[in-house]
FITI-967916 format. One record per residue: x, y, z of N, C-alpha, C in turn. Coordinates in steps of 0.1 Angstrom, whole numbers, plus 5000, padded with zeros to 4 digits. Example, Ala and Ser with C-alpha at 12.3 -4.5 7.8 and 13.67 -1.06 7.14 Angstrom:
! residues 2
513249435078512349555078513249675078 512849785071513749895071512950005079 
***
This chain:
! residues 138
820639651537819839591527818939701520 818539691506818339821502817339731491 816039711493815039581484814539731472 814739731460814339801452813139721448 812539621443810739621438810739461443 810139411439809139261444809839151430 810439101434811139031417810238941414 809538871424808538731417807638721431 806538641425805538631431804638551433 804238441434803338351430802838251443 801838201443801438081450802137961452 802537911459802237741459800737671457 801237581450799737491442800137351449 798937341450798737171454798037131445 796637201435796337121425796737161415 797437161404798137181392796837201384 795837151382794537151370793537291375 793637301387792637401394793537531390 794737541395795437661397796037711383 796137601372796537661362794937721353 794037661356792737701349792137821355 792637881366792437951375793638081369 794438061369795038181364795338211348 795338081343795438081323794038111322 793338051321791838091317791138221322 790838161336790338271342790338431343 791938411347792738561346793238561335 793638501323794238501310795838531312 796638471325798138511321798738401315 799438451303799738351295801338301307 800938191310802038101312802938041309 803938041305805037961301805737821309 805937681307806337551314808237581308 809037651317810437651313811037531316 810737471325811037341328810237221334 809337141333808637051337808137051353 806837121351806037171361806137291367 807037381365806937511369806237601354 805437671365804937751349805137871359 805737991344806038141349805738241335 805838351338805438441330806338591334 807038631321807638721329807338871317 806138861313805238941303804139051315 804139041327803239091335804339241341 803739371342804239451349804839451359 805539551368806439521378805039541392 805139521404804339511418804739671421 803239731416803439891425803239891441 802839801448802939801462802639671465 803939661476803439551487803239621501 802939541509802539571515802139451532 802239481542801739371555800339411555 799539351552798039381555797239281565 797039341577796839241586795639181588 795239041586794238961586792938991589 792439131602791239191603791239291595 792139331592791939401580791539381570 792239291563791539251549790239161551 789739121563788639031565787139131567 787539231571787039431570786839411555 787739431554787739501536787239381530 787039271533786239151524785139141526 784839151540783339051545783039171555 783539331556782839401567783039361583 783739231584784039221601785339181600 785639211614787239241616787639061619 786638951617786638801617786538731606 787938671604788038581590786638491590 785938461584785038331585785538201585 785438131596785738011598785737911587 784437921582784437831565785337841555 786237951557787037941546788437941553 789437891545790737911550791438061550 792238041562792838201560793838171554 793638281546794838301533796138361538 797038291532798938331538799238431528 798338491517799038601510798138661506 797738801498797338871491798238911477 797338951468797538941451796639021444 796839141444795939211433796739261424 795439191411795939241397795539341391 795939431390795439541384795139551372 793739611368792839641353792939791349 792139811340792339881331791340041341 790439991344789240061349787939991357 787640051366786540031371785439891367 785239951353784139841349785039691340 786339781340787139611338786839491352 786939601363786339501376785439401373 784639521373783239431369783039311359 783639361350783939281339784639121341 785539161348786739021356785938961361 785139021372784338971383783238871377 782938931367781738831359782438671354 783638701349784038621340784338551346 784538581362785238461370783838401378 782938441379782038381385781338301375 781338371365780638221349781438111349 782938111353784137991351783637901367 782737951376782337871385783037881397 783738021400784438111413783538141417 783738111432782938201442783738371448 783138451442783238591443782838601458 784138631468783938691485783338811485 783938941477783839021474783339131461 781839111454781739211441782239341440 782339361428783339481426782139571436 783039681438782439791444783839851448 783639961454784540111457785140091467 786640111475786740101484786940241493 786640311508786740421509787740501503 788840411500790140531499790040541486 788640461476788840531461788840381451 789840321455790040171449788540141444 788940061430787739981430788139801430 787639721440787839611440786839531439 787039371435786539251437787339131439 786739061447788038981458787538791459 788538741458787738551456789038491465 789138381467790538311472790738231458 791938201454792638151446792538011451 792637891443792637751446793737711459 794637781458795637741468795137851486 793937891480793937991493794338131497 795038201483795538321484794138401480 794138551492792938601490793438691476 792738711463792938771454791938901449 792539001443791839131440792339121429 790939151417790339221408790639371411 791639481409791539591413791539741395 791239851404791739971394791540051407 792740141409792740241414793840331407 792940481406793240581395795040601398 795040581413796340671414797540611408 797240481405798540411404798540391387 797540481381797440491362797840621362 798140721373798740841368800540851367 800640941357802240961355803041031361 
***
């Protein structure tokens, strides 16, 4: 088997009103309904990395301890969308917290350089606000 890139990618939704206001609004991807209840979009760039990122890890990189917090659900995926720059983060990060998101994570630096900000998606997927340089070079 020989997997050349990531072909599709998306959540399962249990609430249709949350999750589409959540990514049309919020995040502004314009959605398309091809057939009655599935909405896709196939206007978004290709997945420069996937990746197994394992649950203390990203609970590190969210919250500084290697312990998911009980209060929230642990998330079955990770999702970062990548912006333009640094203070696009910031910028995301605001717009989602005025739409009435709870921000896990404010933008800020990660050691290896990354700049991220991090929230769970209505269905529970942990998501990144990201820009990291390496992946805008040619």
């Amino acid at each position: 088997m020989d997997v050349q890139f990531v072909a599709g990618f998306g959540p399962i939704v249990t609430d249709d009103a949350a999750s589409q206001a959540f990514y049309r609004e919020g995040l502004g991807i314009a959605l398309d309904e091809p057939s009655p209840g599935y909405l896709d979009t196939h206007s978004l760039g290709g997945v420069k990395v996937f990746a197994l990122w394992r649950l203390a890890d990203a609970a590190a990189s969210t919250f500084g301890t290697a312990e998911w917090p009980n209060h929230l659900p642990v998330p079955q995926a990770w999702l970062e969308f990548e912006l333009a720059s640094p203070e696009a983060v910031a910028a995301g990060e605001q717009e989602l917290r005025d739409a009435g998101h709870e921000i896990l994570t404010p933008s800020h630096v990660e050691p290896w350089g990354q700049t991220t900000a991090r929230l769970l998606s209505p269905e529970g997927m942990l998501v990144g606000l990201s820009y990291f340089a390496q992946l805008h070079e040619h």
